[in-house]
C-alpha positions in Angstrom: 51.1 3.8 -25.0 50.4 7.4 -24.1 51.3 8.3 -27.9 47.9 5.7 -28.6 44.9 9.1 -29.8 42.3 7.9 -27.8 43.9 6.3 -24.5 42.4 8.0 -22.0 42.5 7.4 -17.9 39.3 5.4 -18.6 40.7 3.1 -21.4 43.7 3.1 -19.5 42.0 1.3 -16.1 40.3 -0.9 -18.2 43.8 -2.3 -19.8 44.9 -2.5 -16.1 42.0 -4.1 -14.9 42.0 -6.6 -18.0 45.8 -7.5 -18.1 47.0 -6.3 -14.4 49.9 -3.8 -15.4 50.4 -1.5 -18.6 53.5 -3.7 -19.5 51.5 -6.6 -20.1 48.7 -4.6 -22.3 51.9 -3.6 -24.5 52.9 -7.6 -25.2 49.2 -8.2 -25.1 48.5 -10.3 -28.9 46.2 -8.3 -31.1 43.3 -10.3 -30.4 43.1 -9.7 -26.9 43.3 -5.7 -27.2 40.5 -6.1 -29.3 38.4 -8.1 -26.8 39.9 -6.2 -23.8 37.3 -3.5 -24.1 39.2 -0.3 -25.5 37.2 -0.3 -28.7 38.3 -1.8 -32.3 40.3 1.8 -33.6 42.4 2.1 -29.9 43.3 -1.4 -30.5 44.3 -1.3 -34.2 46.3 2.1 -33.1 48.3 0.7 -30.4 49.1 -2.3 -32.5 50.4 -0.4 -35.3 52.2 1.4 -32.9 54.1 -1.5 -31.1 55.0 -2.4 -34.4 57.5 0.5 -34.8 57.9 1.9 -31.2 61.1 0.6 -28.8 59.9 1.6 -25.1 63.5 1.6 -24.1 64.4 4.2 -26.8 61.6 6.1 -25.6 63.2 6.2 -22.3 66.4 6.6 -23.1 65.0 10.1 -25.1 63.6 10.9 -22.0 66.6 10.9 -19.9 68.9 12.6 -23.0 66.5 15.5 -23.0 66.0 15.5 -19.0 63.0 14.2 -18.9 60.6 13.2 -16.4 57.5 10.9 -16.8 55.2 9.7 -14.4 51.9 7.7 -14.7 48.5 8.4 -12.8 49.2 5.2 -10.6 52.0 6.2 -9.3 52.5 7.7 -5.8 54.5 10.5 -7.2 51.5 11.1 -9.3 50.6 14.8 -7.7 47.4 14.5 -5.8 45.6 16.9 -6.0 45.3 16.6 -10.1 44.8 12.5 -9.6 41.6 13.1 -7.7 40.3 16.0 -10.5 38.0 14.3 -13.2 39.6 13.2 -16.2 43.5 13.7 -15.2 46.4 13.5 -17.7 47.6 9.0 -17.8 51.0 10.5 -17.8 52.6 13.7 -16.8 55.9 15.0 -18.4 58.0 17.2 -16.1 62.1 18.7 -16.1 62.6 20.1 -12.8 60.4 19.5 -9.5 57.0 18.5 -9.9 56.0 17.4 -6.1 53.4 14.9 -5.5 51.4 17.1 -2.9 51.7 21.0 -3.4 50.4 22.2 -0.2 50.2 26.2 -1.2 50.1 26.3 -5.0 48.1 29.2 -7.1 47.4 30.1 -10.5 47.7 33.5 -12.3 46.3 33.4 -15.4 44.9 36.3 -18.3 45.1 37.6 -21.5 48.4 37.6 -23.6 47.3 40.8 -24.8 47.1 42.9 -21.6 47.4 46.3 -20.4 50.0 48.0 -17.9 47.7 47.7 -15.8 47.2 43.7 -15.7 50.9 43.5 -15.8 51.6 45.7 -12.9 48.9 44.0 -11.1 50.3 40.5 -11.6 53.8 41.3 -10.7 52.5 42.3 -7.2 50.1 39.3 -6.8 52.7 36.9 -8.1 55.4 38.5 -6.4 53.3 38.3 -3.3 52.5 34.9 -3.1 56.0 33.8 -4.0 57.3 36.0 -1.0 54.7 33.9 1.2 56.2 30.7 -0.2 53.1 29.8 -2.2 53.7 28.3 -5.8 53.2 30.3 -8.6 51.6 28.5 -11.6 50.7 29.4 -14.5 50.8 28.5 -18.5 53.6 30.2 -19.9 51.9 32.1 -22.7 53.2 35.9 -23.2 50.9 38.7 -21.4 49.7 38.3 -18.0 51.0 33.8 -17.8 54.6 35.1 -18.6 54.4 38.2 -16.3 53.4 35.8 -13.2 56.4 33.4 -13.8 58.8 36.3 -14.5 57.5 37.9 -11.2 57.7 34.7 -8.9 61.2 34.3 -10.0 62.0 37.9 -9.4 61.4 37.6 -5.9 62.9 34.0 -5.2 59.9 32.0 -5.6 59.0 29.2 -6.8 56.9 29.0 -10.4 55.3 25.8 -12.1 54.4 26.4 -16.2 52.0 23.9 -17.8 52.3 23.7 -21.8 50.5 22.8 -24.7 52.6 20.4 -26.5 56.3 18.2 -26.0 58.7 19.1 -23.4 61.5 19.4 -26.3 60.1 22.1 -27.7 58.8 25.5 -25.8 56.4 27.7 -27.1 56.7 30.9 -27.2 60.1 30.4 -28.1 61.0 33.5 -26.6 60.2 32.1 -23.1 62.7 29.6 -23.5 65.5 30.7 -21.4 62.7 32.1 -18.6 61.7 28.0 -18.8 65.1 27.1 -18.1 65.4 29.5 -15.2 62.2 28.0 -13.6 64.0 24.6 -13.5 66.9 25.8 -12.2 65.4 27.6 -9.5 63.0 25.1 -8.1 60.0 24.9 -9.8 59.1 22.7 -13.3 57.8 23.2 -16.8 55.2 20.3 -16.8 53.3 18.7 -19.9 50.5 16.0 -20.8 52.1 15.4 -23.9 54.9 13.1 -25.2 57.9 13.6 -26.6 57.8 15.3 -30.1 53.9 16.2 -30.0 54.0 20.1 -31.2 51.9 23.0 -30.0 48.5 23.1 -31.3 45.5 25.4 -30.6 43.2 22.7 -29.4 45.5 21.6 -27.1 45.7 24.7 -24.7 42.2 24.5 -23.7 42.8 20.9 -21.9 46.1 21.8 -20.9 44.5 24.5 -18.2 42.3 22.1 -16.6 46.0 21.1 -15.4 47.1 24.0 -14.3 44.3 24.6 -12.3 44.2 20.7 -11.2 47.5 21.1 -10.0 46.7 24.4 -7.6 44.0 25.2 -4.9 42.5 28.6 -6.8 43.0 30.7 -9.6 43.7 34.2 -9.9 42.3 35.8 -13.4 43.8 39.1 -13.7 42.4 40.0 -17.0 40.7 38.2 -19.6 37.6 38.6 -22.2 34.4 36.9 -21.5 35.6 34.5 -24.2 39.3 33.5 -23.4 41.4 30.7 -22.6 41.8 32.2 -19.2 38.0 32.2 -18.5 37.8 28.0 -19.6 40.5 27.9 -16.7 37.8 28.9 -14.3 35.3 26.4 -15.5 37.8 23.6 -14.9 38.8 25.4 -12.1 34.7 25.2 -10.5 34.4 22.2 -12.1 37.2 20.6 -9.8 36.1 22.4 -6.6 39.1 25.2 -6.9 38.9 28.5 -5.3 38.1 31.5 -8.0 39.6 35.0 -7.8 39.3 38.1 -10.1 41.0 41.5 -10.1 38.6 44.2 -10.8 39.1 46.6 -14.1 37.7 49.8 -15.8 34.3 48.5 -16.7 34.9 49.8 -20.7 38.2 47.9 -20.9 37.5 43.8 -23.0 40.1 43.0 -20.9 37.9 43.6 -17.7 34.8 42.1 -18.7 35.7 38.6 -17.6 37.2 39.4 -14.5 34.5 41.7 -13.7 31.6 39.3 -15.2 33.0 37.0 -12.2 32.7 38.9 -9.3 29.6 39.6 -10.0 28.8 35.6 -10.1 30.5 35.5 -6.8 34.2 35.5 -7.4 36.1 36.9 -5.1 37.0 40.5 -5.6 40.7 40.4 -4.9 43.3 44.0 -5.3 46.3 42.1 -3.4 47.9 39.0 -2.5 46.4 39.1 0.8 43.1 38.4 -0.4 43.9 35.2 -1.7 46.0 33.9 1.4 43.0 35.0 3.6 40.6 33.2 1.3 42.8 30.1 1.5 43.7 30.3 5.0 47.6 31.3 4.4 49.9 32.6 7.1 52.2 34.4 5.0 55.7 33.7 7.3 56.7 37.2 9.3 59.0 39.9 7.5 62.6 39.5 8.4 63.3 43.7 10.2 66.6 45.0 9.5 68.3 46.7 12.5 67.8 50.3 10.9 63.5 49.0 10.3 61.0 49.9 12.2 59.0 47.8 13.6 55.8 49.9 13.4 56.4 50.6 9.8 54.0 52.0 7.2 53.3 49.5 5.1 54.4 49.5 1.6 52.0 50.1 -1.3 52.6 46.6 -2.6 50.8 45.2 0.8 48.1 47.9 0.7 46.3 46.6 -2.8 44.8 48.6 -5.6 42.1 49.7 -3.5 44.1 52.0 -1.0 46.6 52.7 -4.2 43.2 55.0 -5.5 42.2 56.0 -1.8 45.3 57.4 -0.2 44.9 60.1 2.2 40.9 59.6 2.0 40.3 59.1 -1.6 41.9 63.5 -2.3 45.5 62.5 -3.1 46.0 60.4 -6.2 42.2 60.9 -7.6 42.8 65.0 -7.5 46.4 65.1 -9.1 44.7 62.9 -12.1 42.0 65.3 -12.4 43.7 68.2 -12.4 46.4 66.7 -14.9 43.6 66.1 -17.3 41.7 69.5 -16.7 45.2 70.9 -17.4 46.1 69.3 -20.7 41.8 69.5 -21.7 42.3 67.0 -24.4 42.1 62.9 -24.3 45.3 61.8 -22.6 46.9 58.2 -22.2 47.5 56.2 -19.5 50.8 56.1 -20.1 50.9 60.0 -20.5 49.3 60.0 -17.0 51.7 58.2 -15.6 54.8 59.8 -16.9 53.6 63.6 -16.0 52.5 62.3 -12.3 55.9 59.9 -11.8 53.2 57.6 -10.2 53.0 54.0 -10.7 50.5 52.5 -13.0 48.5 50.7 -11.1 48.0 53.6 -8.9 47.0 55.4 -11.6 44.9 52.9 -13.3 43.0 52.9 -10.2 42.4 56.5 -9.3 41.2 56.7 -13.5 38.6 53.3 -12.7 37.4 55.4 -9.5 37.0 58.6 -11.5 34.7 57.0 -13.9 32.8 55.3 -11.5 31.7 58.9 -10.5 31.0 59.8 -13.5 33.6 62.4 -13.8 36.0 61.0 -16.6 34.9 58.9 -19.9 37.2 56.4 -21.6 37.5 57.9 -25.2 40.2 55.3 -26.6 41.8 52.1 -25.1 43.6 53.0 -22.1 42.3 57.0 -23.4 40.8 59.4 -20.7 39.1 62.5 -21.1 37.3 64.8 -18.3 33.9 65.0 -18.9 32.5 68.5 -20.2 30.6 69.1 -16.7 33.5 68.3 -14.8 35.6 70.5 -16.9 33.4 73.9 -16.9 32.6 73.6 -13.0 36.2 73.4 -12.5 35.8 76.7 -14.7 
């Protein structure tokens, strides 16, 4: 009855209410679909397709392909996403989709991102998987498929929510990283049946799951106009937590996150800041014999903001500006990084700190170049 255009959690209480379970609704005759209050066109639909539909076939498809369905009334129905307005009648899942998710988050941005957003997501993601919290995201290439590929990475576990059938994954090229989220834990979930192929209006209703299904979202990097920002508005819409990672101020890619922390979002450079927002212990680091226990920490715990600030703000920030007084012509990120032998994201954030005072200009995407001032003080 899920296949039945139209059916949705509303029209799907009302059957219940009117006939007392969905299996009687099915055997229902025609004339009492039409009078049970689901409207004339439901009712013709789910007629015609009785007509040429076996439930037990259905089922027995289900089970060949490893396939799990379970409807809203049921109390493995995950709760969190049953009390969200206007949930999915029936969730498809392979692997294990748990009815309550106490520590579940979603990392979400743009499939066309920078080395920046994806060096920032594999040390949120890899983060929060290391503090057992559930990775989720929508399996899309860019930032979605960095997440997943980072939670598994370090032992996590990662949930993906999709835009069409379970038989089929898109992008096709994430098909073996879906298979290794099953395996190891977590689930590739859907809202739609068996056979139902990816379409574009699909995705946006497909991330008011994923953020149904977690208590906040992480947006790593996203235009003001993007898939990953109508996650948010689900996301307030269903009382979630919102988080953004800051970016160069001329980069597209920024604007969203940026545009939210200046609506209130919280401003977040590490995995920390989520956990302390959402009142996470993060379980204590297991010490070799040879650690210390008053170690340094490691620049994954520190965050972009002490990345661009080590040794009060002169380390990092001056070796970038010298590089580019030195070559005196626009440079790359990626040029940066390789002369330096410093991590992007380090880099990315010394460069977003530079131009902030006004003492480098982005010339190109991910282009620098020292302002002329800059360049003949230096002089």
């Amino acid at each position: 009855m899920h296949r039945v255009h139209g059916l949705g959690p509303a029209r799907f209480k009302q059957l219940l209410r009117v006939f007392g379970s969905i299996e009687a609704a099915w055997k229902a005759s025609f004339s009492a679909l039409l009078n049970s209050g689901i409207g004339q066109e439901n009712a013709k639909s789910l007629d015609a397709l009785r007509s040429k539909t076996d439930p037990d076939h259905e089922t027995e498809t289900l089970e060949r392909l490893g396939i799990s369905a379970v409807r809203l009334d049921s109390p493995d129905y995950p709760k969190a996403l049953a009390e969200t307005y206007d949930p999915p009648p029936v969730l498809y899942y392979k692997g294990e989709l748990a009815a309550t998710e106490q520590n579940a988050v979603a990392v979400v941005g743009s499939r066309r991102c920078t080395p920046y957003g994806r060096e920032m997501t594999k040390r949120i993601a890899s983060g929060l998987a290391d503090a057992k919290v559930a990775v989720f995201s929508g399996l899309a290439r860019g930032i979605d498929g960095t997440a997943h590929r980072a939670a598994l990475d370090a032992g996590g576990r990662t949930v993906a929510v999709v835009g069409g059938g379970l038989d089929s994954i898109y992008p096709a090229e994430h098909e073996q990283m879906a298979l290794e989220m099953v395996n190891s834990g977590g689930a590739i979930v859907s809202e739609y049946p068996v056979g139902v192929r990816p379409k574009p209006e699909h995705f946006p209703r497909r991330n008011r799951v994923i953020s149904g299904l977690t208590r906040g979202v992480v947006v790593v990097e996203a235009a003001r106009k993007s898939g990953a920002m109508l996650t948010v508005k689900w996301a307030l819409e269903q009382d979630r937590e919102v988080f953004a990672v800051p970016g160069s101020v001329l980069s597209v890619n920024s604007e969203g996150p940026n545009w939210l922390i200046q609506q209130g979002a919280k401003l977040t450079t590490s995995h920390i800041d989520v956990l302390d927002e959402l009142g996470i212990t993060p379980p204590e680091p297991v010490l070799t014999d040879s650690a210390s226990v008053n170690r340094e920490p490691a620049q994954g715990e520190l965050g972009v903001d002490s990345l661009a600030r080590k040794n009060n703000g002169t380390d990092i920030e001056n070796r970038v500006h010298e590089h580019l007084a030195s070559v005196g012509a626009p440079c790359h990120v990626d040029e940066i990084v390789r002369s330096l032998s410093s991590p992007v994201a380090e880099v990315n954030s010394a460069l977003s700190v530079l131009e902030l005072k006004g003492i480098v200009d982005e010339v190109g995407p991910m282009t620098y170049l020292l302002k002329a001032s800059q360049e003949s003080r230096r002089n």
